[in-house]
MDTraj code that builds the backbone (N, CA, C; nanometers):
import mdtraj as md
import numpy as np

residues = "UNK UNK UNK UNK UNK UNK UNK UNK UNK UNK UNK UNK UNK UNK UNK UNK UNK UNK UNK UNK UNK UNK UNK UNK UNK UNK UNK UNK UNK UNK UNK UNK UNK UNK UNK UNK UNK UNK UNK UNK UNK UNK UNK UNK UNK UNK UNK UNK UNK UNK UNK UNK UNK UNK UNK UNK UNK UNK UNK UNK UNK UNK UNK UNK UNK UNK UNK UNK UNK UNK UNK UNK UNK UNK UNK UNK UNK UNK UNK UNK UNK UNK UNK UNK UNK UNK UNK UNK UNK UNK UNK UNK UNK UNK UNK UNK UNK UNK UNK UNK UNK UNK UNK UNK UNK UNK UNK UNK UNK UNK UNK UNK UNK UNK UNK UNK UNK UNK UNK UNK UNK UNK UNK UNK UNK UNK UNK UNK UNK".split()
xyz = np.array([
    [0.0857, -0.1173, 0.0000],
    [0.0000, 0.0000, 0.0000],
    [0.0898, 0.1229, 0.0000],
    [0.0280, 0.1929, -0.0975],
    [0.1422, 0.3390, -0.0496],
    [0.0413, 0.4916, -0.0652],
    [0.0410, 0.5953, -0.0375],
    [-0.0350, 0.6891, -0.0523],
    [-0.0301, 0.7311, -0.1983],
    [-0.1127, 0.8004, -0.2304],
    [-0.1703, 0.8545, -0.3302],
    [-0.1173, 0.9938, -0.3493],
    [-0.1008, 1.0533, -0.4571],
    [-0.0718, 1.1923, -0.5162],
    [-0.1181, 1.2302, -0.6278],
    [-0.0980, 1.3470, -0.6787],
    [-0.1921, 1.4347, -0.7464],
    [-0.1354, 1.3227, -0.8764],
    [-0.0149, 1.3443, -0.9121],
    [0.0491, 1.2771, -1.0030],
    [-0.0475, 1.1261, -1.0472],
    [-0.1174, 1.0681, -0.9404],
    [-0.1778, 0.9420, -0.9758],
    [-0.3343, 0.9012, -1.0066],
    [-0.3714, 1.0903, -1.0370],
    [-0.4809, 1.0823, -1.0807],
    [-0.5309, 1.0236, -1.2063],
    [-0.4819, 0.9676, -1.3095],
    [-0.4746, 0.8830, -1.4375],
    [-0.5043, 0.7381, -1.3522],
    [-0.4552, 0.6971, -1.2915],
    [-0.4536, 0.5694, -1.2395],
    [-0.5656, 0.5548, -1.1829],
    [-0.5748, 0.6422, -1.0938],
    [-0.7400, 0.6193, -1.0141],
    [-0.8290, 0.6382, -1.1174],
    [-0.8456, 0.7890, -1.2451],
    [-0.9287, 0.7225, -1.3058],
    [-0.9949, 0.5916, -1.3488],
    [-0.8724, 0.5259, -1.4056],
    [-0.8956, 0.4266, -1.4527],
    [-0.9671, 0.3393, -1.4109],
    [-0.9419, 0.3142, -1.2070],
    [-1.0361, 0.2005, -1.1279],
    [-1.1290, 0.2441, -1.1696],
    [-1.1494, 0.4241, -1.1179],
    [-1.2879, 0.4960, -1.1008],
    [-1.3663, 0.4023, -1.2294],
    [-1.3520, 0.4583, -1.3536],
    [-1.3999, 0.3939, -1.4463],
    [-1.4610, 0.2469, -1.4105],
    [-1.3552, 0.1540, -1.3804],
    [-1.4076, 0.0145, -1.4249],
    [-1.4774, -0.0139, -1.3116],
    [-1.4429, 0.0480, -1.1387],
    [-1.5318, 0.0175, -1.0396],
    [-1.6734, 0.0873, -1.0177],
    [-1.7019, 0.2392, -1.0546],
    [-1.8079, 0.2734, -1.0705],
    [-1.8798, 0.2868, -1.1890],
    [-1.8736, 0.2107, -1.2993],
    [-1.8849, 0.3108, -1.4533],
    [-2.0014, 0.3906, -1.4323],
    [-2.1308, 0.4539, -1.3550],
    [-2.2011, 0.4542, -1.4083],
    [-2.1952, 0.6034, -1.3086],
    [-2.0717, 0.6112, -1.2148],
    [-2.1191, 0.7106, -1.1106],
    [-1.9478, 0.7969, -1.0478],
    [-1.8815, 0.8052, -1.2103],
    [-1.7055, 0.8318, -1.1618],
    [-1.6515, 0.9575, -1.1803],
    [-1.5431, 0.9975, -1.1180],
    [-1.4532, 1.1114, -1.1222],
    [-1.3715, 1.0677, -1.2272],
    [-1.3529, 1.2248, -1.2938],
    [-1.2879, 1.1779, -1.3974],
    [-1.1415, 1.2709, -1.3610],
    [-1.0092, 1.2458, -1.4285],
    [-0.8558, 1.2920, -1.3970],
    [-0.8876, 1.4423, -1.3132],
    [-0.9196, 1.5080, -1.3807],
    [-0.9268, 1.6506, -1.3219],
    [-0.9866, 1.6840, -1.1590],
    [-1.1317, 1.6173, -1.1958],
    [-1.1423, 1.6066, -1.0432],
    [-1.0573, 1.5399, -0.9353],
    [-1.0275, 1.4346, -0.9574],
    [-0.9459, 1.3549, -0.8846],
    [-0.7773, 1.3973, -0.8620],
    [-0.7553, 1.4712, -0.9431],
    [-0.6734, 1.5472, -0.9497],
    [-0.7027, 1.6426, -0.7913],
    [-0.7811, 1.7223, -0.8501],
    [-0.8058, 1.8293, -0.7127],
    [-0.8327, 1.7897, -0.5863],
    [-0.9074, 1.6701, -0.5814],
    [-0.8980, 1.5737, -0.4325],
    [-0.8278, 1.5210, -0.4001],
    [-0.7074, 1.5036, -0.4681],
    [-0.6101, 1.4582, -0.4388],
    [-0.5230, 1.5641, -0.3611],
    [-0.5329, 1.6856, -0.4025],
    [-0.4568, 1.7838, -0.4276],
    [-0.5433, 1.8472, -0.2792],
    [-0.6694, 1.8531, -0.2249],
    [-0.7236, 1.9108, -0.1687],
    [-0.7441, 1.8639, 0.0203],
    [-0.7065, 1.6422, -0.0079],
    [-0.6945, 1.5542, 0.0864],
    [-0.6040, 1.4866, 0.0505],
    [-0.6352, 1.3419, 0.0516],
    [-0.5423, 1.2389, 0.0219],
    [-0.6248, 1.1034, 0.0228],
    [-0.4975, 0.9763, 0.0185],
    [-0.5797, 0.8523, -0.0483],
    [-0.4744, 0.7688, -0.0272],
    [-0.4859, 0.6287, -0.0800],
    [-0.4169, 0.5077, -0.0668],
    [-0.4955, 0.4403, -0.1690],
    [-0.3453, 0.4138, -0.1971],
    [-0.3894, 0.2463, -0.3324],
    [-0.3237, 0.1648, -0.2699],
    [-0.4137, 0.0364, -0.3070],
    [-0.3410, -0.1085, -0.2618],
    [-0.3188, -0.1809, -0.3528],
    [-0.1832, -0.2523, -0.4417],
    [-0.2300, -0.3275, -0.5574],
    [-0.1429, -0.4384, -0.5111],
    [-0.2215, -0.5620, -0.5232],
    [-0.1678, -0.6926, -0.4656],
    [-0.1807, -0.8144, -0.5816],
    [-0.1386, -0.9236, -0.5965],
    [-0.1696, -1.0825, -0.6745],
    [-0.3358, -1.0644, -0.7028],
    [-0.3850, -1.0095, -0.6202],
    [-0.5267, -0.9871, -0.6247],
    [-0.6028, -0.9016, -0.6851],
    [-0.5801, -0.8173, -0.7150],
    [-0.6204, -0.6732, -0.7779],
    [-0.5854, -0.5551, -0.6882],
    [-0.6515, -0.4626, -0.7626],
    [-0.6208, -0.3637, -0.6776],
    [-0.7285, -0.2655, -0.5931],
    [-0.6876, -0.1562, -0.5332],
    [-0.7998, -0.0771, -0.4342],
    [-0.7632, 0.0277, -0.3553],
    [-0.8836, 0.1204, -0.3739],
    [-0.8268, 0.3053, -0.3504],
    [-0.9041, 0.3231, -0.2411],
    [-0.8818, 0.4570, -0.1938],
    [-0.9617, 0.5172, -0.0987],
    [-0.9078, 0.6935, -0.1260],
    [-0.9788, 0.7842, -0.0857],
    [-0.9717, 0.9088, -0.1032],
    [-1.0727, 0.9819, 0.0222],
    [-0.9848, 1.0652, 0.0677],
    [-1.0401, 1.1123, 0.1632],
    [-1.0184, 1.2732, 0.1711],
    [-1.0968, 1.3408, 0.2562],
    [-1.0462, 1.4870, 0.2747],
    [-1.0633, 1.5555, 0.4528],
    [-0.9681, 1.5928, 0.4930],
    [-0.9658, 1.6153, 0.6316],
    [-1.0332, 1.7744, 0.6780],
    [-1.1610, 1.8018, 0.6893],
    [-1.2229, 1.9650, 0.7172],
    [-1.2876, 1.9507, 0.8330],
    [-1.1321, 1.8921, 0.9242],
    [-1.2144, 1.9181, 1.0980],
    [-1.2521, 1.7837, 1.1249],
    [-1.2839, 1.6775, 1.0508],
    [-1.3096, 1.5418, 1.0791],
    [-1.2374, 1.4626, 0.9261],
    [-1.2545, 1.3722, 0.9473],
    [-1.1883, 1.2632, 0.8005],
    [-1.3327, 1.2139, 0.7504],
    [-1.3379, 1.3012, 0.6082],
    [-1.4536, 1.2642, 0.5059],
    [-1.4269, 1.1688, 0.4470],
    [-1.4149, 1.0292, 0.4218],
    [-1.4265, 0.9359, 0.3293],
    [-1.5144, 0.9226, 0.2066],
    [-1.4367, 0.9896, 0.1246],
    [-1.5046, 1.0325, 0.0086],
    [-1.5325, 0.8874, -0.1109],
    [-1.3894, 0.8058, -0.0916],
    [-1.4523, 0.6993, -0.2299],
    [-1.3651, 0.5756, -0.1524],
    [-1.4325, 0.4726, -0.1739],
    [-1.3440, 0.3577, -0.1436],
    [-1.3902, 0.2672, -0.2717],
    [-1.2850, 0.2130, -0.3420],
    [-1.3037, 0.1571, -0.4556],
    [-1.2441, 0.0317, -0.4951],
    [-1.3080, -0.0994, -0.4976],
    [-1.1986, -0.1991, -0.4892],
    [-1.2407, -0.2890, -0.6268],
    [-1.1643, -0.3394, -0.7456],
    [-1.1770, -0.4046, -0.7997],
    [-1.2842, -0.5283, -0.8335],
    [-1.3354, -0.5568, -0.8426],
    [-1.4495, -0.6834, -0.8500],
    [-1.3616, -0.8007, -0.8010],
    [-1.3151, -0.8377, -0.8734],
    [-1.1914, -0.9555, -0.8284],
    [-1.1093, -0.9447, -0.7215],
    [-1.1092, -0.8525, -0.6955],
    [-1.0268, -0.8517, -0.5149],
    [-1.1372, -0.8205, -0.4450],
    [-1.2395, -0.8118, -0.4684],
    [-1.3347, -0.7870, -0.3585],
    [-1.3589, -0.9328, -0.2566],
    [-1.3931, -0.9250, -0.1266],
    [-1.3786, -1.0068, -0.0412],
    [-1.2552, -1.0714, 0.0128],
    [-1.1529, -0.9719, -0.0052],
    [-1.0110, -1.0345, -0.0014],
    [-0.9498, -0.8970, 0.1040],
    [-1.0539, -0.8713, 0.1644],
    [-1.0072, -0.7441, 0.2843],
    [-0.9148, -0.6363, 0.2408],
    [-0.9634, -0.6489, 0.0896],
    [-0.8862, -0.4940, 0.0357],
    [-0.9652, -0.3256, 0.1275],
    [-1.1184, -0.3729, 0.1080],
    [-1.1717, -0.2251, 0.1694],
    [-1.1278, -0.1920, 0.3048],
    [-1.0849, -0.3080, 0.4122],
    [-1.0968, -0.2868, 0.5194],
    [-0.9482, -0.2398, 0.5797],
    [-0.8385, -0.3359, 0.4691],
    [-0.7002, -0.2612, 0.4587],
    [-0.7400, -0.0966, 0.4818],
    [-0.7679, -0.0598, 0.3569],
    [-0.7752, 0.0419, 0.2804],
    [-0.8302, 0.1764, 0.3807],
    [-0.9727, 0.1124, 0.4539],
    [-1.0213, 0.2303, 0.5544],
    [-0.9638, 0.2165, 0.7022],
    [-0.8758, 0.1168, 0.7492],
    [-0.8216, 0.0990, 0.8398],
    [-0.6903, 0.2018, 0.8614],
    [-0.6601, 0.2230, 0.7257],
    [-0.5030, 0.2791, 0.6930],
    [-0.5492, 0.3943, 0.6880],
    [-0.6508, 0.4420, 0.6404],
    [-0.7156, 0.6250, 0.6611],
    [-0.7368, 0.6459, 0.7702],
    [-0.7872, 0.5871, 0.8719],
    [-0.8418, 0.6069, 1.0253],
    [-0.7314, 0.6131, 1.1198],
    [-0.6326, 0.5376, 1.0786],
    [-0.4438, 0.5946, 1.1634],
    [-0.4682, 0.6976, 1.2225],
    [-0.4428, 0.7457, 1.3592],
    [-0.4362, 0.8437, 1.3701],
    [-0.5281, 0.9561, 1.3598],
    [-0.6339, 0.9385, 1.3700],
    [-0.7269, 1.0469, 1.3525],
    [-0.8318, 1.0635, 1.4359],
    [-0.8906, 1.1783, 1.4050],
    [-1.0065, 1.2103, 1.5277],
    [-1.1473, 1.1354, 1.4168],
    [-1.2455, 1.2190, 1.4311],
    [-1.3486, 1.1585, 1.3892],
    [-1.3583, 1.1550, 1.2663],
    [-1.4352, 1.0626, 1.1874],
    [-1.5003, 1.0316, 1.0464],
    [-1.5975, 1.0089, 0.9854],
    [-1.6524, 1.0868, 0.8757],
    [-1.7671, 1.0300, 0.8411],
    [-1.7593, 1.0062, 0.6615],
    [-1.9028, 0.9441, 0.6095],
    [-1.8890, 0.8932, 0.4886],
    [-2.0404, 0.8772, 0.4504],
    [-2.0281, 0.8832, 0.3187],
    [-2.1975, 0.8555, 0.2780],
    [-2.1427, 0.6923, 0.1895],
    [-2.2322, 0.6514, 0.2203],
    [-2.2817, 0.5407, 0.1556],
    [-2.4008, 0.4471, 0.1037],
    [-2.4114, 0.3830, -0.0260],
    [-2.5766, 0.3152, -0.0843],
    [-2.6269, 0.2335, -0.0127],
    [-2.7639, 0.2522, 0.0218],
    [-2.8244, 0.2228, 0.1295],
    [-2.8488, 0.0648, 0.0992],
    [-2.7639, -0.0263, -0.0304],
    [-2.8240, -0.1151, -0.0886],
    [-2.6849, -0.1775, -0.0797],
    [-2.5546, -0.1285, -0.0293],
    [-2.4350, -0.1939, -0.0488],
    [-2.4190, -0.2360, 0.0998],
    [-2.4675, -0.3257, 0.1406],
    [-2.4624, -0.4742, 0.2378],
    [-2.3319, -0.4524, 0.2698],
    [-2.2186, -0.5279, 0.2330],
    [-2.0935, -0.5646, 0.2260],
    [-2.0578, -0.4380, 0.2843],
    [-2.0611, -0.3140, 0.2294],
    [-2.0264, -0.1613, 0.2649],
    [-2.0326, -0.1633, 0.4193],
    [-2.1953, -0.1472, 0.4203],
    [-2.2410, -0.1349, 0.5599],
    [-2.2081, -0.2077, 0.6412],
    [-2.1808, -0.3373, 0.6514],
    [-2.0764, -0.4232, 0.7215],
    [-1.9747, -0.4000, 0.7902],
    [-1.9199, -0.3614, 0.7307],
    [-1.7215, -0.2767, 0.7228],
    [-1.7475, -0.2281, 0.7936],
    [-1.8107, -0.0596, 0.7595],
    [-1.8403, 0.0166, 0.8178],
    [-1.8937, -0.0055, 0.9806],
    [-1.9937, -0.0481, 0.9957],
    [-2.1063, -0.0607, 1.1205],
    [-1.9204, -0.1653, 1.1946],
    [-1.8714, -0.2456, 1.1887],
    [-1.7864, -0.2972, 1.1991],
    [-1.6708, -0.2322, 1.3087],
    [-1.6181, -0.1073, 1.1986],
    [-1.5194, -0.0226, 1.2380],
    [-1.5667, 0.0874, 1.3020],
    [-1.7400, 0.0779, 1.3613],
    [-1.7925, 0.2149, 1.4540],
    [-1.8058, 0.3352, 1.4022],
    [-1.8549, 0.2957, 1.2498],
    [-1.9329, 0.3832, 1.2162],
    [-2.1082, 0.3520, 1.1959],
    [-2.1556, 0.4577, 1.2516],
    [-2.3462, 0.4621, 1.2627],
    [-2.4001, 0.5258, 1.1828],
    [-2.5006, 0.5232, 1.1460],
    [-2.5976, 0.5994, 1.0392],
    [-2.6800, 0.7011, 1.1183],
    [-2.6041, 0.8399, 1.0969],
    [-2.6751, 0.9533, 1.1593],
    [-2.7611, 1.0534, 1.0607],
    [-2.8026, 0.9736, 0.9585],
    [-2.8445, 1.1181, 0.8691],
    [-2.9185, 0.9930, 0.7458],
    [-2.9703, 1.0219, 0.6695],
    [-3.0600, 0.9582, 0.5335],
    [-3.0195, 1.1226, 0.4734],
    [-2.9619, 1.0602, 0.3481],
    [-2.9049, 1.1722, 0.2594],
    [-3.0256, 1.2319, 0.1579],
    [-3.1695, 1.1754, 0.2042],
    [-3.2664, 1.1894, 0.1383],
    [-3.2770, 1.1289, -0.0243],
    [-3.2005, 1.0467, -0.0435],
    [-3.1825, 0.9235, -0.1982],
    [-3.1875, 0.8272, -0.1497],
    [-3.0627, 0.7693, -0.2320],
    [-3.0695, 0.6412, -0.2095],
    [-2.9128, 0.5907, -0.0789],
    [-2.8828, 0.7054, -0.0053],
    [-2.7789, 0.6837, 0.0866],
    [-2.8097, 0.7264, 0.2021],
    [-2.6939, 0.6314, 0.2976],
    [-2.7055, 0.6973, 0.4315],
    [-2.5809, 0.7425, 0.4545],
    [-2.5957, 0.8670, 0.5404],
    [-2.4654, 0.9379, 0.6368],
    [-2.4031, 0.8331, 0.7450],
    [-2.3312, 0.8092, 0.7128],
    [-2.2521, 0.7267, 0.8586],
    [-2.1358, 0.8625, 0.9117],
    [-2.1090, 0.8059, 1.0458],
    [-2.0126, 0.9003, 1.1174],
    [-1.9483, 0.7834, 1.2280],
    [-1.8295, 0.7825, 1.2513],
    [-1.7376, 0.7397, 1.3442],
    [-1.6683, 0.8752, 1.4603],
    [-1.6974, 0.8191, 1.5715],
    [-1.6581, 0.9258, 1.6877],
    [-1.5136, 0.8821, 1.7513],
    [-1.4350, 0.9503, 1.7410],
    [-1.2583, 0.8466, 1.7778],
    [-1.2541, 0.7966, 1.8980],
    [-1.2500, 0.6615, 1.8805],
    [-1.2319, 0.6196, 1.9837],
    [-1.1935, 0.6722, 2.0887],
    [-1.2302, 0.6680, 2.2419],
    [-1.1540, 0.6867, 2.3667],
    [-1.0638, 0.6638, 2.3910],
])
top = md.Topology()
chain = top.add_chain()
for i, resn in enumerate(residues, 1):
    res = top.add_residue(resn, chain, resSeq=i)
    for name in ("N", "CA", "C"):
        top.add_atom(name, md.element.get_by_symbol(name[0]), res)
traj = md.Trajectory(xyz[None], top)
């Protein structure tokens, strides 16, 4: 795993692409979130897997993105374990229909404080004691 930089916004496109096609950042943006927070790629025998985050007073978990084929192979949990290092609180939106997501999440002590009024919920993590 190593962190992410502006420089590796081409690359994340690319997951972006094949892991969300229907809902992705394209170079430029990802560019500026990169540029604005930070992130981690993981690429293993297995595939590979991002995360992007931005720090405004708490840690926003903006995208966690893992390959189809490495999925279930504890890439996401690497991935949001290694953002949460060190930090005070976090929150994240996520599809109220991604099971597996909510898992992780509810998992690592994050709760659903908000309905984003769609099809997501607000989760938030309070730092541990």
């Amino acid at each position: 795993m190593r962190s992410l930089h502006v420089d590796d916004a081409e690359l994340v496109e690319e997951l972006e692409y094949y892991v969300f096609p229907t809902d992705n950042m394209g170079a430029y943006l990802l560019a500026r979130e990169l540029e604005a927070g930070g992130g981690y790629i993981l690429q293993a025998e297995g595939g590979r897997g991002y995360i992007l985050f931005r720090d405004c007073g708490i840690r926003d978990i903006l995208r966690i993105g893992v390959e189809e084929g490495a999925r279930g192979q504890g890439f996401g949990e690497m991935l949001l374990l290694t953002a949460l290092i060190g930090i005070g609180d976090a929150m994240l939106t996520v599809r109220k229909w991604n099971k597996p997501a909510l898992r992780l999440y509810a998992k690592h002590g994050f709760r659903v404080i908000a309905d984003d009024l769609s099809n997501s919920w607000v989760m938030r993590r309070l730092h541990p004691a």
